[in-house]
C-alpha positions as protocol buffer text, in pm:
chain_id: "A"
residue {
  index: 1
  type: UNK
  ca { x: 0 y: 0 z: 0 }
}
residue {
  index: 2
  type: UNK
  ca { x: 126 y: 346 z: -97 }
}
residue {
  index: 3
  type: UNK
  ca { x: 261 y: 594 z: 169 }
}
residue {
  index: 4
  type: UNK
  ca { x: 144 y: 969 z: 149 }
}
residue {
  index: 5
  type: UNK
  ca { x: 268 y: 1218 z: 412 }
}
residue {
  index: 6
  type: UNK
  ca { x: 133 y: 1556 z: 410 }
}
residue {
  index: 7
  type: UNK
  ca { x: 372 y: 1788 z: 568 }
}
residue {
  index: 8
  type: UNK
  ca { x: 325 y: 2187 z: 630 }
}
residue {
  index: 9
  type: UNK
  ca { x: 622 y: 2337 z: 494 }
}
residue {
  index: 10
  type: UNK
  ca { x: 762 y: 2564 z: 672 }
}
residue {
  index: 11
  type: UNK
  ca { x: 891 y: 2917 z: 524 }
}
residue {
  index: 12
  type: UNK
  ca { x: 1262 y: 2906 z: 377 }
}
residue {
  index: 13
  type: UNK
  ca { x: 1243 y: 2527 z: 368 }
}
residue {
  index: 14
  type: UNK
  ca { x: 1350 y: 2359 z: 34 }
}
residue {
  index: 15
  type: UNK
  ca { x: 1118 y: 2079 z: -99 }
}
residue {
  index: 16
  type: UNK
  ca { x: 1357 y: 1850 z: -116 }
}
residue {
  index: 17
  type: UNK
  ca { x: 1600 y: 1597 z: 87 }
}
residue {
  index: 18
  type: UNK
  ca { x: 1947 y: 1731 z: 73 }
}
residue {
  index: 19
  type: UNK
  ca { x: 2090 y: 2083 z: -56 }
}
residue {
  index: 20
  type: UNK
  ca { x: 2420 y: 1991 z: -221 }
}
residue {
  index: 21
  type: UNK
  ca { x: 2656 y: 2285 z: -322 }
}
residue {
  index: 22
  type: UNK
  ca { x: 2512 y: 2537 z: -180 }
}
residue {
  index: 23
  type: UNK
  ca { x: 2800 y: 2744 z: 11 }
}
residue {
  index: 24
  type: UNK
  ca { x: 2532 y: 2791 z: 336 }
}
residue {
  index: 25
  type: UNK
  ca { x: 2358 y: 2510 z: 401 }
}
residue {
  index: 26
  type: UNK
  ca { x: 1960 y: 2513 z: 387 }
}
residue {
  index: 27
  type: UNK
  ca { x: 1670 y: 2382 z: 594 }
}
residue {
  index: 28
  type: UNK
  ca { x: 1582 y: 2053 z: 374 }
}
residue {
  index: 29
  type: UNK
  ca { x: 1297 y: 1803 z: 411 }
}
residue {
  index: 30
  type: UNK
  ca { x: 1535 y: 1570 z: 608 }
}
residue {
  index: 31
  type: UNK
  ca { x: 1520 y: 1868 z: 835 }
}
residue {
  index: 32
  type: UNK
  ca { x: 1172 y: 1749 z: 936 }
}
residue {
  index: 33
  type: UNK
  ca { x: 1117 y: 1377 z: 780 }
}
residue {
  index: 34
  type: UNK
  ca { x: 1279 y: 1053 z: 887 }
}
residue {
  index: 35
  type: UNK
  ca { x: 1093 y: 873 z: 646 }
}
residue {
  index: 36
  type: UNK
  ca { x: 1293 y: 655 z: 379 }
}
residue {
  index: 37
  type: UNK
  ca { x: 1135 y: 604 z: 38 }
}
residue {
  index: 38
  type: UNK
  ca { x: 937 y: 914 z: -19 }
}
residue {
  index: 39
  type: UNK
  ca { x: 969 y: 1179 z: -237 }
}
residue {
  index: 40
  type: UNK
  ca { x: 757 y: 1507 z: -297 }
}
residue {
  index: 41
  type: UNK
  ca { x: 448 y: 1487 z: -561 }
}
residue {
  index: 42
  type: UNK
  ca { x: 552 y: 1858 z: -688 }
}
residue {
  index: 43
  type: UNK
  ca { x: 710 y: 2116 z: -588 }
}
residue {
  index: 44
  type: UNK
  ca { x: 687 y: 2467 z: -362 }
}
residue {
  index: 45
  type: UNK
  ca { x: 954 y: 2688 z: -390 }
}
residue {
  index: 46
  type: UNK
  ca { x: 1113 y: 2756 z: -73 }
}
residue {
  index: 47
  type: UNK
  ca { x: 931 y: 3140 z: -31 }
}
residue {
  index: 48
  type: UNK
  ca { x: 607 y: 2979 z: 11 }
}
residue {
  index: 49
  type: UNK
  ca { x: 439 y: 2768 z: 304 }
}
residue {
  index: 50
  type: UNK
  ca { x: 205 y: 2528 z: 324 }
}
residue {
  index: 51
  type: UNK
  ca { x: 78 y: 2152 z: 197 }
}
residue {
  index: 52
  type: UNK
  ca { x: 324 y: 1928 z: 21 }
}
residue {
  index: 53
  type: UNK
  ca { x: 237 y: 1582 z: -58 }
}
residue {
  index: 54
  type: UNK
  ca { x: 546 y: 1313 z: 4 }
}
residue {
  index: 55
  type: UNK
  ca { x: 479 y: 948 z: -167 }
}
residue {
  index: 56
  type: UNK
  ca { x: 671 y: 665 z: -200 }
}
residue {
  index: 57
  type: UNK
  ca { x: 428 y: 552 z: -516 }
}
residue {
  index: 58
  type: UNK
  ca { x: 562 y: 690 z: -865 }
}
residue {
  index: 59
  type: UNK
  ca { x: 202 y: 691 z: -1000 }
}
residue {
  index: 60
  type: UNK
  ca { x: 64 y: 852 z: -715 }
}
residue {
  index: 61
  type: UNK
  ca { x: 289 y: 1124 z: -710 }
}
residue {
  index: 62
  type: UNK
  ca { x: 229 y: 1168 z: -1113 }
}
residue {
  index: 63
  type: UNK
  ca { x: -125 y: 1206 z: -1042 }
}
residue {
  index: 64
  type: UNK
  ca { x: -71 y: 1462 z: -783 }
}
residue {
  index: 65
  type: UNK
  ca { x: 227 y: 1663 z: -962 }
}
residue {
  index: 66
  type: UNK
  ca { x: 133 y: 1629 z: -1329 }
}
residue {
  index: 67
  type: UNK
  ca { x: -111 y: 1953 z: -1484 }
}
residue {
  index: 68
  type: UNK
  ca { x: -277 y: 1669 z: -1722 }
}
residue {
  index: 69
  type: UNK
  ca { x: -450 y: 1532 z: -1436 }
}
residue {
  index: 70
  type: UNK
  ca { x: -559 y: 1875 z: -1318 }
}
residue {
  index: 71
  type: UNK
  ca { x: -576 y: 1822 z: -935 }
}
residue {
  index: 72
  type: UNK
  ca { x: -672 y: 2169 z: -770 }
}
residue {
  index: 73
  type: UNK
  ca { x: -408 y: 2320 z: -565 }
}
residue {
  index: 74
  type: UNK
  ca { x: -596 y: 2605 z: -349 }
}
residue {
  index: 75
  type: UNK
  ca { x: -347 y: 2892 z: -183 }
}
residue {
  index: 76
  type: UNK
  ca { x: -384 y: 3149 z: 34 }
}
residue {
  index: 77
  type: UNK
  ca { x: -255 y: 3472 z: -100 }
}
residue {
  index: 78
  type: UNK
  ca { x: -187 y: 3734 z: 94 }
}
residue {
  index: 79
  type: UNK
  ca { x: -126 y: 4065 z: -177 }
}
residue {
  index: 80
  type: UNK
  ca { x: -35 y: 4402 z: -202 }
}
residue {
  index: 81
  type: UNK
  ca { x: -351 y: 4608 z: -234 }
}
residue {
  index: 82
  type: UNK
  ca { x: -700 y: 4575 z: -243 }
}
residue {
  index: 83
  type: UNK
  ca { x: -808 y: 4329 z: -567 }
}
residue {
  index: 84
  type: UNK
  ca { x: -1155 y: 4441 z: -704 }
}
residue {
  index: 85
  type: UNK
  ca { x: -1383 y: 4289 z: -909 }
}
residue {
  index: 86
  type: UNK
  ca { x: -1130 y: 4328 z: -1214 }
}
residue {
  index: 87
  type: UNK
  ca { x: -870 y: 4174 z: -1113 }
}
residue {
  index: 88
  type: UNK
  ca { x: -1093 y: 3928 z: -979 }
}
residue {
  index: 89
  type: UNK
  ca { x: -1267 y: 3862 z: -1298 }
}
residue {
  index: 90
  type: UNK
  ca { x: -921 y: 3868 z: -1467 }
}
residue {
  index: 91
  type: UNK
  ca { x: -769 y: 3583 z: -1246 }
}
residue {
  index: 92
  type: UNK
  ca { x: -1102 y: 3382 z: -1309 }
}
residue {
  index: 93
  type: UNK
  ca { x: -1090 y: 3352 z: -1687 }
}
residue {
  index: 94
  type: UNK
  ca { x: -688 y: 3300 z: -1729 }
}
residue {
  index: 95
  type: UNK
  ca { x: -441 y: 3611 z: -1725 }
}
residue {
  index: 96
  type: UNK
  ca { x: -156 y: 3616 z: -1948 }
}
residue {
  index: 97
  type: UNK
  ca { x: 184 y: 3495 z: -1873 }
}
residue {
  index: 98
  type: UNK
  ca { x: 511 y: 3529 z: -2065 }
}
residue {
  index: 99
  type: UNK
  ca { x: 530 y: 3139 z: -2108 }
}
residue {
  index: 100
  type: UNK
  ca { x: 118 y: 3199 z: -2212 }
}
residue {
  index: 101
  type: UNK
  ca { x: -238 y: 3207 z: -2035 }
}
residue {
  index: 102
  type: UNK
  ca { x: -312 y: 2999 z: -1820 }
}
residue {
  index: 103
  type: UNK
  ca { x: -620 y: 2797 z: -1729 }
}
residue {
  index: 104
  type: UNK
  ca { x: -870 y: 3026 z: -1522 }
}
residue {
  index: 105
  type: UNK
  ca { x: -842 y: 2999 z: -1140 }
}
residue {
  index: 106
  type: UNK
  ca { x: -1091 y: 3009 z: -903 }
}
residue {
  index: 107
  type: UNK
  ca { x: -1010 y: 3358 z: -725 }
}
residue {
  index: 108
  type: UNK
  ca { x: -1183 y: 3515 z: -418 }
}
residue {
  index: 109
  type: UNK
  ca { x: -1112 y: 3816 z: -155 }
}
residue {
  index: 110
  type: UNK
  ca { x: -1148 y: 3675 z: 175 }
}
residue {
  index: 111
  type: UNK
  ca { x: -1124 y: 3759 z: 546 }
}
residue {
  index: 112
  type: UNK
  ca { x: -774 y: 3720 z: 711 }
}
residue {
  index: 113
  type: UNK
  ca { x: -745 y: 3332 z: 763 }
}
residue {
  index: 114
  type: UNK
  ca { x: -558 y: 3346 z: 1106 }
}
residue {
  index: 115
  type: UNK
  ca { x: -277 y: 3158 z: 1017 }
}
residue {
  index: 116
  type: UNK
  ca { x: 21 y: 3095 z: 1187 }
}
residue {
  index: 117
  type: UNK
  ca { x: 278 y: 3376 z: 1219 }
}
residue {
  index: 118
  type: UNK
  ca { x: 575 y: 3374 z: 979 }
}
residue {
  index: 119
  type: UNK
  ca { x: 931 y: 3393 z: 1066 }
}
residue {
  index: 120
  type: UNK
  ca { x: 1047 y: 3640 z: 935 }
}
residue {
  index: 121
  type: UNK
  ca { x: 704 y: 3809 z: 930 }
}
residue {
  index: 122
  type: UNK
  ca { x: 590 y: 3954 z: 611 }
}
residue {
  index: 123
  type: UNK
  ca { x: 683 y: 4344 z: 558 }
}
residue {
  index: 124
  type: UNK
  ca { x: 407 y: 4590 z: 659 }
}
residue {
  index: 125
  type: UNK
  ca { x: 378 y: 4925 z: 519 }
}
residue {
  index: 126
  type: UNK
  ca { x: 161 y: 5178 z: 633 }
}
residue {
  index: 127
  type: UNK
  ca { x: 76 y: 5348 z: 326 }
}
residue {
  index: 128
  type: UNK
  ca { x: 49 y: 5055 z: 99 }
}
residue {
  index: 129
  type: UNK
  ca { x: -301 y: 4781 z: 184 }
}
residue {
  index: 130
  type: UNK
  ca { x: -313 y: 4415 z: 170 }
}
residue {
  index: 131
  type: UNK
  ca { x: -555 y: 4160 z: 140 }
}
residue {
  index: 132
  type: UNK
  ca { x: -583 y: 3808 z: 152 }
}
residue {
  index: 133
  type: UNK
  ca { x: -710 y: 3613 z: -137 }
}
residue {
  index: 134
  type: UNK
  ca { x: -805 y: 3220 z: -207 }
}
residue {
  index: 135
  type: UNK
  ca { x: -704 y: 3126 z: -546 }
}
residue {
  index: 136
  type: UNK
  ca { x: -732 y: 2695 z: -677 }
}
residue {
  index: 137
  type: UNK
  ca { x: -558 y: 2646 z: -1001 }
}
residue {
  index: 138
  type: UNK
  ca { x: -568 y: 2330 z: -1213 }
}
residue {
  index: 139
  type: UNK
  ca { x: -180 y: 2359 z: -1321 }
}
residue {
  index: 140
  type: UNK
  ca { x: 121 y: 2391 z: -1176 }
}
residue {
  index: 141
  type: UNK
  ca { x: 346 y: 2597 z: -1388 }
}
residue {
  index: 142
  type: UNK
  ca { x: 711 y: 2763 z: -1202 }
}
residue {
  index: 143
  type: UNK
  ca { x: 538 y: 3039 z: -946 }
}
residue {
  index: 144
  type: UNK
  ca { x: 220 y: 3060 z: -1084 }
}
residue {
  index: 145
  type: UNK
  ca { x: 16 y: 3217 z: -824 }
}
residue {
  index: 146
  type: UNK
  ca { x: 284 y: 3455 z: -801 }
}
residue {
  index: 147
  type: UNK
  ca { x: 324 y: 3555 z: -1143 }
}
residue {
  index: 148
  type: UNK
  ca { x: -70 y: 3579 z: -1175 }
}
residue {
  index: 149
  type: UNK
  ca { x: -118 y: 3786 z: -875 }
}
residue {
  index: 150
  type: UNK
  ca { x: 153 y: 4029 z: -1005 }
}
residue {
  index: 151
  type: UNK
  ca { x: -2 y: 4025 z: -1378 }
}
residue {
  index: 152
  type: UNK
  ca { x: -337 y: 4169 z: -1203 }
}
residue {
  index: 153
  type: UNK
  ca { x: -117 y: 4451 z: -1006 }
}
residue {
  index: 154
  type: UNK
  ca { x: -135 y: 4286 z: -696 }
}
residue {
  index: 155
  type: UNK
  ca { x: 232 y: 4147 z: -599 }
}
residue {
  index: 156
  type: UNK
  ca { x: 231 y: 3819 z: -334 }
}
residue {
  index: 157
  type: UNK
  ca { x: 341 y: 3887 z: 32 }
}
residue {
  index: 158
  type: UNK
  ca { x: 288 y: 3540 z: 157 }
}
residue {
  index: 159
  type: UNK
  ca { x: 160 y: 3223 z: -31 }
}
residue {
  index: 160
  type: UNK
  ca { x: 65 y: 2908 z: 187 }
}
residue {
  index: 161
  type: UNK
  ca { x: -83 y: 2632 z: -2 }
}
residue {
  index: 162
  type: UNK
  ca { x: -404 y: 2507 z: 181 }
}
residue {
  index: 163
  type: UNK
  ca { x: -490 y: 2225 z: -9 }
}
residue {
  index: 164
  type: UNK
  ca { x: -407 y: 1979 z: -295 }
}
residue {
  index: 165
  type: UNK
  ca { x: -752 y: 1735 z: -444 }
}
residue {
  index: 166
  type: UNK
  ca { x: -875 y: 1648 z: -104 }
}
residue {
  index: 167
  type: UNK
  ca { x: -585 y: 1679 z: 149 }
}
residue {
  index: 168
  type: UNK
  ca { x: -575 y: 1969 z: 303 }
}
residue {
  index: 169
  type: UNK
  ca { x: -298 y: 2128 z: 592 }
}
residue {
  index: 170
  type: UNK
  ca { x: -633 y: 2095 z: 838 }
}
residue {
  index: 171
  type: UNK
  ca { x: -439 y: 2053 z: 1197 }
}
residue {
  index: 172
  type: UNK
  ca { x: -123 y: 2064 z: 1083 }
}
residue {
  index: 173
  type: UNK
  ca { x: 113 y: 2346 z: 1250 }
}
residue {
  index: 174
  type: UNK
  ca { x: 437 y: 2470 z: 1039 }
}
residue {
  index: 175
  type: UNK
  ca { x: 720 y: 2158 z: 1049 }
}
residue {
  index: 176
  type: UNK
  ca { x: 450 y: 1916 z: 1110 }
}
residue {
  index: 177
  type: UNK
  ca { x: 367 y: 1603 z: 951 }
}
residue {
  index: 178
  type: UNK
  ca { x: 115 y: 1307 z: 918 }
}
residue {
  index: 179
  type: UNK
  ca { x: 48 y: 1017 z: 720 }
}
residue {
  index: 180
  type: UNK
  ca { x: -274 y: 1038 z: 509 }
}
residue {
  index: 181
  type: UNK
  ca { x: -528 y: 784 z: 626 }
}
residue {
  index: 182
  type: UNK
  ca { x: -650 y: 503 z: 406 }
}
């Protein structure tokens, strides 16, 4: 039977095992699981937070990583500004990226989730609003929700992925880690 760990990744943490030649060494995976045989099902770049799914099944994890199968991946976006309906609307029928459009994204302002602080906390600036959004894509293309957030005028703070198909980081604090059941 397959193993699938869901683990909240903490901020600054690489989504992988080891960090070879790199002249300061990283936080890693291995930083937080002691679990042979499993391997991330995608990826999230070590600026953002949140749900990433470990398997030791190579068809699981293509299910789970590859855009063809079109899991939704749901983030919480916290942005510069104040989104309206625009930029909304823009984000839910596919913005343009340099490497093309992309498929449209469910996108919503929503209250502030409550979510654990970050270390080092995101910057605040008097002058300048920010807003939290939830945004579920069906692709997974090299910072997406970034680059899509930025296309509408509204740059990413802080991303934390909430959920991938049905797992979600429900319970699980920053560093922590569980096995999915069944």
């Amino acid at each position: 039977m397959a193993r699938l760990i869901l683990f909240n990744k903490p901020y600054e943490v690489l989504s992988q095992f080891t960090d070879a030649g790199s002249p300061t060494p990283r936080a890693t995976l291995s930083n937080f699981i002691d679990v042979p045989g499993v391997y991330p099902a995608g990826r999230l770049d070590r600026d953002s937070e949140g749900l990433l799914l470990l398997t030791d099944d190579g068809r699981q994890q293509a299910r789970i990583a590859d855009p063809s199968f079109k899991m939704p991946k749901t983030y919480l976006a916290q942005v510069e500004g104040l989104p309206g309906d625009a930029a909304l609307a823009a984000l839910r029928k596919g913005v343009i990226l340099k490497d093309g459009p992309t498929r449209p994204a469910e996108a919503e302002r929503i209250d502030d989730p409550g979510l654990w602080p970050r270390d080092p906390p995101v910057r605040y600036r008097k002058s300048v609003p920010d807003c939290w959004l939830r945004l579920t894509i069906r692709e997974g293309r090299n910072r997406q929700v970034r680059r899509m957030t930025a296309a509408v005028g509204h740059p990413t703070l802080r991303l934390v992925r909430w959920s991938v198909g049905d797992w979600t980081l429900a319970g699980l604090a920053p560093g922590e880690w569980r096995e999915a059941d069944g």
